[in-house]
Steps between C-alpha positions, in 0.01 A plus 500: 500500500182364625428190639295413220783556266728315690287160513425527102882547432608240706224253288719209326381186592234369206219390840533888611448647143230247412294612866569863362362431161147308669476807695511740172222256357282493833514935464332457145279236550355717796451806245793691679724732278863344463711796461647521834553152534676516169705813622633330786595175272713714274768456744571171465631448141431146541157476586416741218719251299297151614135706425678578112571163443206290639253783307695415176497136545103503565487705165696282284272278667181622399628562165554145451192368646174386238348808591812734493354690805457243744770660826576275724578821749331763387579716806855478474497669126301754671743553723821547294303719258400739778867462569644556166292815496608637882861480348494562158149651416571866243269540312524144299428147677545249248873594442563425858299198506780365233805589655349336843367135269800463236407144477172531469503756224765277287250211484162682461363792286502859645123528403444152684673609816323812529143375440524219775659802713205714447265221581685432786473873634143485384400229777661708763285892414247548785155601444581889462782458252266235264248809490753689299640513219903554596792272427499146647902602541370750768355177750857432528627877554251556748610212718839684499390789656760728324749348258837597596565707188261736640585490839714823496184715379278333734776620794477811325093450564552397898797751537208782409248365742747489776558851446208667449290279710680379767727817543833281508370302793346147458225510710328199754247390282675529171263199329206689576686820341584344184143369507395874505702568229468169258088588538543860416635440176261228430374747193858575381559107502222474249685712255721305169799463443809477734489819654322700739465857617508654819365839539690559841817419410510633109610185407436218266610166618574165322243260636474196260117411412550200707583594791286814469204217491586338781454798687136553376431153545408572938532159586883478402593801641694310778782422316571771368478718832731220650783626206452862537549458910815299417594746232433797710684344815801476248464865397493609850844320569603639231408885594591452877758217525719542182372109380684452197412109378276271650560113438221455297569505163140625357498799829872516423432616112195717577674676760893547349283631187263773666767601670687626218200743463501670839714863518655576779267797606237258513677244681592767784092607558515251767645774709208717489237208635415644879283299743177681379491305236451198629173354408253486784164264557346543754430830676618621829522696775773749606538779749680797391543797754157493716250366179443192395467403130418220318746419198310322213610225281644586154249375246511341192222511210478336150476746181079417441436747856457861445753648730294829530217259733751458752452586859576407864306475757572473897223380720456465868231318667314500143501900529699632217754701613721596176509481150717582201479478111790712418841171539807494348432231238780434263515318200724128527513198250160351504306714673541813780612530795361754772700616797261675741660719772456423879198589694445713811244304731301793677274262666485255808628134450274288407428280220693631257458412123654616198335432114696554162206534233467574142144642430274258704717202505719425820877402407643473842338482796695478855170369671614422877937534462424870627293452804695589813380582863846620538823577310872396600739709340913445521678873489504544175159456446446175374233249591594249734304155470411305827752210570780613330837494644570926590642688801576888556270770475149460374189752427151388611250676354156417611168666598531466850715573811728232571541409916855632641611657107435852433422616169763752342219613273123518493282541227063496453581174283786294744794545712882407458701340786826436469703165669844323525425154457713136454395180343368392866279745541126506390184750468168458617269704335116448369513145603793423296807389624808638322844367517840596302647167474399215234565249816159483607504172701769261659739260288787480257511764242744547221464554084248232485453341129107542512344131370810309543511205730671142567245233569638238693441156310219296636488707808263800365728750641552834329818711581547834432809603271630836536825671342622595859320569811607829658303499872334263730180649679322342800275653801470377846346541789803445785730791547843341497818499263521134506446369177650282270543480128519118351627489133416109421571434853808688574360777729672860531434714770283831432779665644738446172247618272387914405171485607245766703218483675139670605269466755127571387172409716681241698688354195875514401583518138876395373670544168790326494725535194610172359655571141473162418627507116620161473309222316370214655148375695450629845306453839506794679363491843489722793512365904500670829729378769325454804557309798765307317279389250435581107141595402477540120206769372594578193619247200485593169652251205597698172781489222746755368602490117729815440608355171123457342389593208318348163405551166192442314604438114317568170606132434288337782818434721545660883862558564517488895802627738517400848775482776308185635556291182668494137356726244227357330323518175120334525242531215186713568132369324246746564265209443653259726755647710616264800497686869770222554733520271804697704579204759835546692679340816662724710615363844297179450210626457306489210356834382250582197579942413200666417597766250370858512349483159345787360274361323119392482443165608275332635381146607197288565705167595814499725835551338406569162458874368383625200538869354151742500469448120419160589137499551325284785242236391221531738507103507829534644387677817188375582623267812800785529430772797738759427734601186883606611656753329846568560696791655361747756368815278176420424306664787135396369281366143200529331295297264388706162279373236619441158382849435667644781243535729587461893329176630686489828734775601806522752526134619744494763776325454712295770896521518695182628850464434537530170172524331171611532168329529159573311165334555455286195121459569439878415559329144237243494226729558510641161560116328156503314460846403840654301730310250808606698524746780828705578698528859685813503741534811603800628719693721455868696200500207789402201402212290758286564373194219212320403416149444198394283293185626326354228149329593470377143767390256677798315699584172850553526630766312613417135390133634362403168761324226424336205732270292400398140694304293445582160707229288310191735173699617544477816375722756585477882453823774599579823227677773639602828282655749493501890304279698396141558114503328442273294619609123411402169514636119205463256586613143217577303533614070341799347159287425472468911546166489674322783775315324732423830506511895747421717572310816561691791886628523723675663679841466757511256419141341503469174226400281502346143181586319462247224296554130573902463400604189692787311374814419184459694435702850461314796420645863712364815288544809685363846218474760469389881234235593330596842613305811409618837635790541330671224105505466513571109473145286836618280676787354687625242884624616648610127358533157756483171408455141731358284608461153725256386690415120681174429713498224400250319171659466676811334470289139208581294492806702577922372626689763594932455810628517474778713884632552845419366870588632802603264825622509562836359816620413595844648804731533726194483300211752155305456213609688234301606166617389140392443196562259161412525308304236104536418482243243743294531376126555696111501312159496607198661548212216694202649704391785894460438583462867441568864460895435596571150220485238456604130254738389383779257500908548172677399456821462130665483405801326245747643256308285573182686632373185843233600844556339726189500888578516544261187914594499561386857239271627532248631607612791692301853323574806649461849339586799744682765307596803195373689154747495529783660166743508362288194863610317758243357849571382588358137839408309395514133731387197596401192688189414696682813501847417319776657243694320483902400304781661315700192406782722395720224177248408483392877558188394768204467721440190397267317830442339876436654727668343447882631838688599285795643264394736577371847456118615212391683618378826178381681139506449242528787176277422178550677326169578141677555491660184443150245285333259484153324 
């Protein structure tokens, strides 16, 4: 069970499920998918439990408000739905919804409940999904991920991939893999229905439209690479380690299901999977015999390349020195994959370069990783990097003679030398000093936990933690043996330690062995004795924590272990996280423990941090000299235009404990001349993350919301976007006159916008007025036109019926089914209350001639959902009873007493298609 599981099923107390349940609305109001989130709260029966019943108490709220569809907490009913649907979704929703709201379904109308719930899911469809024309259910299913009904198939899906593309082995950089794949099928996404076909595998898989959408939507393909790596990590357990359950009870399901598929022949191919399958990325070098050959990476290409434009090419010194067209490419999920055989290098060493192209585009190219003066080879032929802890027998190939070595084979291109070596030893060769040991210089070394420190309070002290320190190293000049070791001043003779020793120019190196595995904070020193008196040279102050370890949580919690306090459970903000927060006494002293996050921060004031998809204000740094970012991988940065131009490339970047410092004037120079500019970090050329500095006030995605009451005719919005210009609306109507501006406000405030008018089109424009910053007078952030209907105004007013719903009855059950209408018309007459109206049916003839339903008007109007892409959902009666489909004139019945035509169950109105 993971750590993560353990900490949601250990949730009881109401303050720990409510901080859960803020956390679950802070993930959607940032535009984050919630299905992993959700997965993880499926755990704990009684958090799903609290998130059923405040959702149906904010229903039966809204139900009984003026309005019936004012929510009180609209992101809660969001919430359980996307719940309901993780557990329960099959192929019908609504069912679901009612077993999961008994209450709420005993006091309202099925058609009532389901209107406000489409509305609801309505408000939460990003820009992509209100372009087309699907379900609103599938806003909900998408935020899911994969219901659990379907999680077997989609194992079935990942079990495949893992197979065919990863050869039974996950490999190190199995996001980007899935990325490969996920992009691949980007056409086979596109396809309808819930299936799609694989031409690798011969296979058709269940893929539900939803979650088939989610992949072609780019921008959420996070989430669902973050299941398939958890889903794939299960399968491989499975394969290799005989996993039967995992605690989980969505994983648990999906995998005790798909298992039940797998034959034993397949389950016993792990057996064949040999070492040369391994994936590899980066080419190398190897000596085999007396010739040295350069092994290439195995490549990967998406479906849209020809395969027969493929070729390698080996360069030295810019002189091209092989090429090849004729690779092993084989076909995988997504895409191919080529496996290209070693090369022979019949040249000198040089600068070596090796290019993977297709036609006249460069794929891969190894640009300086090959360049080598020399080659140190271990016996077996492989590469030996400088610095790296070796000893026994080495191979030095190089393309000179090497002073007091003689070369056990010559060729026109270099010569091999052969050499017993240890981890004291070093080469000298071209300038370049070359050692065997990853000791390079004296001091305490151990399994350091890189980016983790204890900062003494108020002192500005940082201490290095470490999970055990193996060896002490320390150089001096004066040959003698007496030494002392002091362990927080209880000193040891050298003599009772392991240690040895080297003399080199005049100086005397010692390793001593310390195997210090204990916890605790330490001052290690070392002193000569001489002449009866201590001199101390070497003091070094770090800590050991043998017992560390944490946990970053999809529910914005750090779990943290440590031998040096109590386990501890701290919340994590990306947009305010406190440097502070993990204070301690140990030995009276107060300590602050810096945690090895790995994550993007970064900060422009002391203490606070904020997450690289929090974008800098250029305000904010104007009197700031440097931005930290935190953790020790980011090796340089550039600045790139909105366009992604380079404005200022490879900006070194300074390490210091714990974080890294950038220049934060760099940024100001480009202040009056982009909207925003972009800081990408990087590190060994990887883009590590990017922050966006906005220069002028910016849109936040989905940041516009209106709110329009339609029973009072009210209208109020909500505008967030980043920065601190200074903001105001102007509304202007479709006759361009200026009927309201605004104050200045802030992000996320809420406006009231007083004397709408229905049915007429009014354009929202939010603009910034200059200040000094900007040399422009003002300018205009967002455009929106909007149309808005109060009900009132429906009376004296003949709106079409475009679409109806009905049950038909079928082998033995009622089917839900709809019918579009051409002709098909109702007016408005009177008021009866809040939503519920009377009015007339019209038909029209294709002479434009109307036809009054004399047997069953007048008819009782009530209004059941709010407008939704100009459409309105309708309850229409008859002193109470429902009124008949005539399907054969395309028409309504204009009687009640019909055995053999179905009941009208809902009618869909369309508010932009009326007349007086």
């Amino acid at each position: 069970m993971s750590i993560t599981d353990l900490s949601l099923n250990n949730i009881e107390d109401s303050e720990d499920i409510e901080i859960l349940i803020d956390n679950t609305k802070n993930i959607l109001l940032d535009d984050q998918n919630l299905g992993l989130n959700l997965i993880d709260m499926l755990s704990n029966s009684n958090v799903v439990k609290c998130v059923y019943h405040k959702a149906e108490n904010s229903l039966i709220s809204a139900l009984c408000s003026y309005t019936g569809s004012n929510i009180t907490d609209i992101d809660i009913v969001f919430i359980s739905l996307v719940l309901i649907a993780l557990e329960n979704y099959d192929g019908n929703f609504y069912e679901n919804v009612v077993s999961a709201f008994p209450d709420l379904y005993k006091r309202f109308s099925e058609q009532k409940i389901n209107g406000l719930i489409r509305t609801i899911a309505d408000k939460y469809r990003n820009e992509n999904s209100k372009h087309n024309n699907g379900r609103k259910i599938n806003t909900i299913l998408k935020h899911t991920i994969v219901p659990k009904h379907y999680l077997p198939d989609f194992f079935e899906f990942i079990y495949d991939i893992y197979k065919y593309n990863f050869e039974y082995n996950l490999p190190e950089r199995i996001e980007d893999e899935f990325r490969f794949v996920y992009e691949g099928l980007y056409n086979n996404m596109m396809s309808d229905g819930d299936e799609i076909k694989i031409n690798v595998t011969r296979k058709t898989y269940k893929l539900i439209k939803s979650t088939k959408e989610l992949i072609a939507e780019q921008s959420n393909l996070d989430a669902i690479i973050t299941l398939s790596v958890e889903i794939a990590k299960l399968i491989d357990n499975r394969i290799w380690h005989h996993l039967d359950s995992v605690e989980n009870p969505y994983y648990n399901y999906g995998l005790t299901q798909w298992e039940k598929s797998i034959s034993d022949k397949e389950a016993k191919q792990k057996k064949q999977r040999h070492s040369s399958s391994k994936s590899r990325w980066k080419p190398r070098l190897c000596l085999i015999g007396n010739d040295v050959y350069l092994v290439p990476p195995i490549h990967r290409i998406k479906s849209n390349y020809d395969y027969k434009e493929i070729s390698i090419k080996v360069y030295n010194n810019n002189n091209l020195v092989f090429c090849d067209n004729k690779v092993d490419v084989r076909e995988i999920i997504g895409g191919y994959q080529i496996i290209p055989d070693k090369i022979k290098i019949s040249c000198s060493l040089g600068n070596l370069s090796y290019q993977f192209c297709v036609g006249d585009e460069i794929l891969y190219d190894s640009k300086e990783s090959l360049y080598r003066k020399f080659i140190v080879f271990d016996s077996n032929g492989k590469e030996i990097k400088n610095n790296s802890d070796f000893q026994g027998t080495i191979v030095v190939c190089y393309n000179e003679q090497i002073e007091n070595i003689s070369p056990y084979y010559c060729s026109e291109n270099y010569f091999l030398f052969s050499k017993n070596v240890s981890q004291d030893d070093t080469l000298v060769l071209s300038d370049t000093v070359f050692g065997f040991s990853s000791i390079t210089k004296p001091g305490l070394f151990g399994d350091k936990i890189d980016n983790c420190y204890l900062e003494q309070t108020n002192a500005g002290e940082f201490i290095q933690i470490y999970k055990n320190i193996k060896f002490l190293v320390f150089e001096t000049n004066i040959d003698t043996l007496n030494y002392v070791i002091i362990i927080n001043n209880q000193p040891n003779k050298i003599s009772e330690f392991e240690y040895n020793y080297s003399e080199n120019q005049g100086k005397y190196r010692f390793v001593v062995k310390l195997d210090m595995k204990f916890s605790g904070v330490f001052k290690i020193q070392v002193a000569c004795l001489s002449s009866g008196k201590s001199n101390i040279f070497f003091s070094s102050t770090i800590a050991i924590d043998e017992g560390f370890s944490l946990n970053l949580q999809s529910n914005h919690m750090i779990k943290v272990n440590s031998n040096l306090f109590e386990s501890k459970i701290i919340p994590f903000s990306d947009s305010n996280y406190q440097i502070d927060n993990l204070r301690f006494r140990y030995d009276g002293i107060d300590y602050n423990y810096i945690l090895p996050l790995n994550y993007n921060l970064y900060s422009i004031s002391d203490g606070v941090w904020c997450g690289f998809n929090n974008k800098i204000w250029i305000g904010d740094i104007i009197d700031v000299k440097e931005i930290k970012v935190y953790g020790s991988k980011y090796t340089f940065a550039g600045v790139y235009s909105p366009k992604g131009e380079v404005l200022h490339e490879k900006i070194p970047t300074q390490y210091e404990n714990y974080y890294c410092r950038f220049p934060s004037d760099i940024l100001l120079q480009y202040r009056m001349i982009y909207d925003f500019v972009i800081l990408i970090f990087k590190g060994n050329n990887d883009e590590t993350g990017r922050i966006i500095c906005a220069n002028k006030c910016l849109m936040e995605n989905n940041g516009l919301s209106f709110h329009f009451d339609p029973a009072n005719k009210e209208l109020s919005l909500r505008f967030r976007y980043f920065g601190k210009g200074n903001v105001y609306l102007r509304v202007v109507d479709d006759k361009k006159k200026l009927v309201y501006t605004s104050d200045y406000f802030l992000s996320g405030q809420i406006l009231s916008i007083p004397q709408i008018k229905s049915f007429k089109t009014y354009q929202f424009e939010f603009c910034e007025k200059s200040s000094r910053l900007f040399m422009n007078k003002e300018r205009i952030l967002e455009k929106s036109k909007k149309t808005f209907y109060a009900w009132d105004d429906f009376i004296g007013r003949v709106f079409k019926i475009k679409k109806v719903y009905y049950d038909d009855y079928r082998k033995g059950i009622f089917v839900r089914n709809s019918f579009e209408f051409d002709k098909i018309y109702i007016r408005f007459i009177s008021k009866i209350s809040r939503d519920v109206f009377m009015g007339d049916l019209i038909a029209k003839n294709y002479s434009g001639k109307n036809y009054y339903f004399n047997g069953i008007n007048p008819v009782t109007i009530e209004i059941c959902s709010g407008v939704v892409e100009n459409k309105i959902e309708l309850s229409i009666t008859k002193d109470g009873d429902g009124l008949l489909l005539d399907k054969e004139h395309q028409s309504i019945m204009d009687c009640l007493d019909n055995n053999n035509v179905p009941d009208i169950f809902s009618y869909i109105m369309d508010v932009s298609e009326v007349t007086k």
